[in-house]
C-alpha positions as CSV (number, residue, x, y, z in Angstrom):
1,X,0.0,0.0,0.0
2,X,1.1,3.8,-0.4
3,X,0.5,7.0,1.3
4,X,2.0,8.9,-1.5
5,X,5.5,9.8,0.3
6,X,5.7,5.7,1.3
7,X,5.1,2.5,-0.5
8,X,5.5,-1.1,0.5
9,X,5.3,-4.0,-1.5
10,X,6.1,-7.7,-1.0
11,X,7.5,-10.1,-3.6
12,X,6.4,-12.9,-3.2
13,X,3.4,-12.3,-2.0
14,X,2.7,-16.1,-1.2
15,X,5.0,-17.5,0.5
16,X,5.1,-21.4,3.0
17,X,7.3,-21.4,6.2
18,X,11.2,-21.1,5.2
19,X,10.6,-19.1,1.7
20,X,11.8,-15.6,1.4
21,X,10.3,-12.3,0.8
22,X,11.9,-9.1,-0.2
23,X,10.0,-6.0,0.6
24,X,10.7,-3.1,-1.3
25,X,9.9,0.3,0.5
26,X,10.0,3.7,-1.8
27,X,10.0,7.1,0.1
28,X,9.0,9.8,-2.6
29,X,9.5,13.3,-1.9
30,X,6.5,14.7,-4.2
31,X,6.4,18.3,-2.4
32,X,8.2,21.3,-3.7
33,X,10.5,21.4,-0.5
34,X,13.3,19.3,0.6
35,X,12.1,17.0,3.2
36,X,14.8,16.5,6.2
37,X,15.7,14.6,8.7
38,X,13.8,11.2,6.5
39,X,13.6,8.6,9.2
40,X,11.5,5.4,8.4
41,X,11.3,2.5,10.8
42,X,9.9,-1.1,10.3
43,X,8.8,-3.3,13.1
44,X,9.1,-6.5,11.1
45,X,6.3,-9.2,12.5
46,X,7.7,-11.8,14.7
47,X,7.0,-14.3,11.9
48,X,9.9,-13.5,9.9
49,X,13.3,-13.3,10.6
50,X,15.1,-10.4,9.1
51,X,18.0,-11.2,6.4
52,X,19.4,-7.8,5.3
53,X,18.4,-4.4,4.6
54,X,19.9,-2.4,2.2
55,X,19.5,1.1,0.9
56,X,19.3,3.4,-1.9
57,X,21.3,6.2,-0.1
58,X,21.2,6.9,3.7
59,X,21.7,4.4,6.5
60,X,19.9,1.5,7.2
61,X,20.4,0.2,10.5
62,X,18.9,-3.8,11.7
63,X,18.3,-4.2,15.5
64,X,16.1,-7.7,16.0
65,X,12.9,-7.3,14.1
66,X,13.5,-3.3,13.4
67,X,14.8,-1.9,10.2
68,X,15.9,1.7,10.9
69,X,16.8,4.4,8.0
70,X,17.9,8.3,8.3
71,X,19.0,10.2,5.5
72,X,19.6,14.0,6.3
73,X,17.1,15.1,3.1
74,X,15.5,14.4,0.5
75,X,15.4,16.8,-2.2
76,X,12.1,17.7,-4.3
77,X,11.0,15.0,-7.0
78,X,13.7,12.4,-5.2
79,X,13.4,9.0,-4.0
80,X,14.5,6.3,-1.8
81,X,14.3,2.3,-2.1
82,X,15.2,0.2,0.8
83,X,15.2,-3.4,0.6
84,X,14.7,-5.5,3.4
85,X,14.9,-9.6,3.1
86,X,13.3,-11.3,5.5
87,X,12.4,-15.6,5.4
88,X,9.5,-16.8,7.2
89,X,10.3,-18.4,10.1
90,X,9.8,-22.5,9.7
91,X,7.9,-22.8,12.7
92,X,5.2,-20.5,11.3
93,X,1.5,-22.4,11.4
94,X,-0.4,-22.6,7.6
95,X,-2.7,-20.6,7.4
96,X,-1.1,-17.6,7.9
97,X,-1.7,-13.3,7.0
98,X,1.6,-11.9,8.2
99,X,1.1,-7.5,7.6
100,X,4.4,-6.0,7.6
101,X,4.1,-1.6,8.0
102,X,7.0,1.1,7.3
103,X,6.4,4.8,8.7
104,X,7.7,8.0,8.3
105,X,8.3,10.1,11.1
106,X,6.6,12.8,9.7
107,X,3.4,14.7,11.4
108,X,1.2,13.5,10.9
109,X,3.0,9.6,10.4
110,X,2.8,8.8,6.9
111,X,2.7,4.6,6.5
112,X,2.6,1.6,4.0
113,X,1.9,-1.6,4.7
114,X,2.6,-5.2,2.5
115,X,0.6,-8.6,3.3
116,X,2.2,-12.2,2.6
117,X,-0.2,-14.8,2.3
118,X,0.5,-18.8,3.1
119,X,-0.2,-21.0,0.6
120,X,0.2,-25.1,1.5
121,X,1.9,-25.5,-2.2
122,X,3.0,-23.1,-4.8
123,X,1.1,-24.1,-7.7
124,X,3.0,-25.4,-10.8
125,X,3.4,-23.2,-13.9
126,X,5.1,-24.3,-17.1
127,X,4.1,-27.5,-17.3
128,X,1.7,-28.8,-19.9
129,X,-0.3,-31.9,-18.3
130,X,0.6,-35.3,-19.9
131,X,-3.0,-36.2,-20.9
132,X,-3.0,-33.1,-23.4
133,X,-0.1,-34.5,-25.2
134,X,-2.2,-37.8,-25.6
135,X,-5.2,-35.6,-26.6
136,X,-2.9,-34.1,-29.2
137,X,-1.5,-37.2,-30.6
138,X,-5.4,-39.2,-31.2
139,X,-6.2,-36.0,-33.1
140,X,-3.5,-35.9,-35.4
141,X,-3.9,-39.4,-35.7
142,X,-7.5,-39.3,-36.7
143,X,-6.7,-36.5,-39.2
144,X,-4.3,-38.6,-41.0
145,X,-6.9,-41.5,-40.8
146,X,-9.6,-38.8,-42.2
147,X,-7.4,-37.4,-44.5
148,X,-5.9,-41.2,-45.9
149,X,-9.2,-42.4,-46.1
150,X,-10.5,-39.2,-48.7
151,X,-7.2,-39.8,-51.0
152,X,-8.7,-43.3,-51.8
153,X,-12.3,-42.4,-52.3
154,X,-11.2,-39.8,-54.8
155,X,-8.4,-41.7,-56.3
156,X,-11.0,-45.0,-56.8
């Protein structure tokens, strides 16, 4: 979600105990004034266990489950991406809705929140099931039964 200075997003965002998730968190400065002292602060839910966090520019601090960032401004029409990779923990019980916010200490506190969902299996993509090959190969084979069968009525 966004409040137009902050955005939070989640990739994945379905995810089984022990999978990763990166969130990606964008500060925006859309005013026409520099914006200083840009602290943001993360309080990542006790479900996952924080990785790394990385930023743009500015600091980004990890203490535990809180991902700290300062930056001394942020000049009009700029932004910030921090990256923070977490993994759900393995002990984590399916079904699960784990909501992971970022704020701004502005006033009023500007926030943006993600959501990872459980899922029990990923589904598969990619693969073509093995009954539409079959399918496939009965059709072509009754086209050339079709198609062998009109060369001899119109060559008799």
């Amino acid at each position: 979600t966004s409040s137009g200075l902050i955005s939070k997003t989640v990739q994945p965002p379905f995810v089984a105990p022990g999978d990763a998730a990166v969130y990606t968190i964008t500060i925006n400065n859309t005013t026409d004034a520099v914006m200083p002292n840009v602290v943001m602060t993360d309080n990542v839910p006790a479900e996952l266990q924080v990785i790394s966090a990385a930023a743009s520019s500015g600091s980004v601090t990890v203490n535990g489950q809180q991902v700290y960032f300062e930056q001394n401004a942020l000049n009009p029409g700029e932004s910030i991406t921090i990256t923070v990779t977490t993994q759900v923990r393995s002990e984590v019980a399916v079904p699960f809705l784990v909501r992971n916010q970022a704020c701004l200490n502005l006033t009023p506190q500007q926030c943006a929140s993600a959501q990872l969902l459980s899922v029990n299996q990923l589904p598969q993509t990619g693969e073509t099931p093995q009954w539409r090959g079959l399918a496939l190969l009965s059709m072509i084979g009754m086209m050339l039964t079709a198609g062998m069968l009109l060369f001899r009525l119109r060559s008799a």
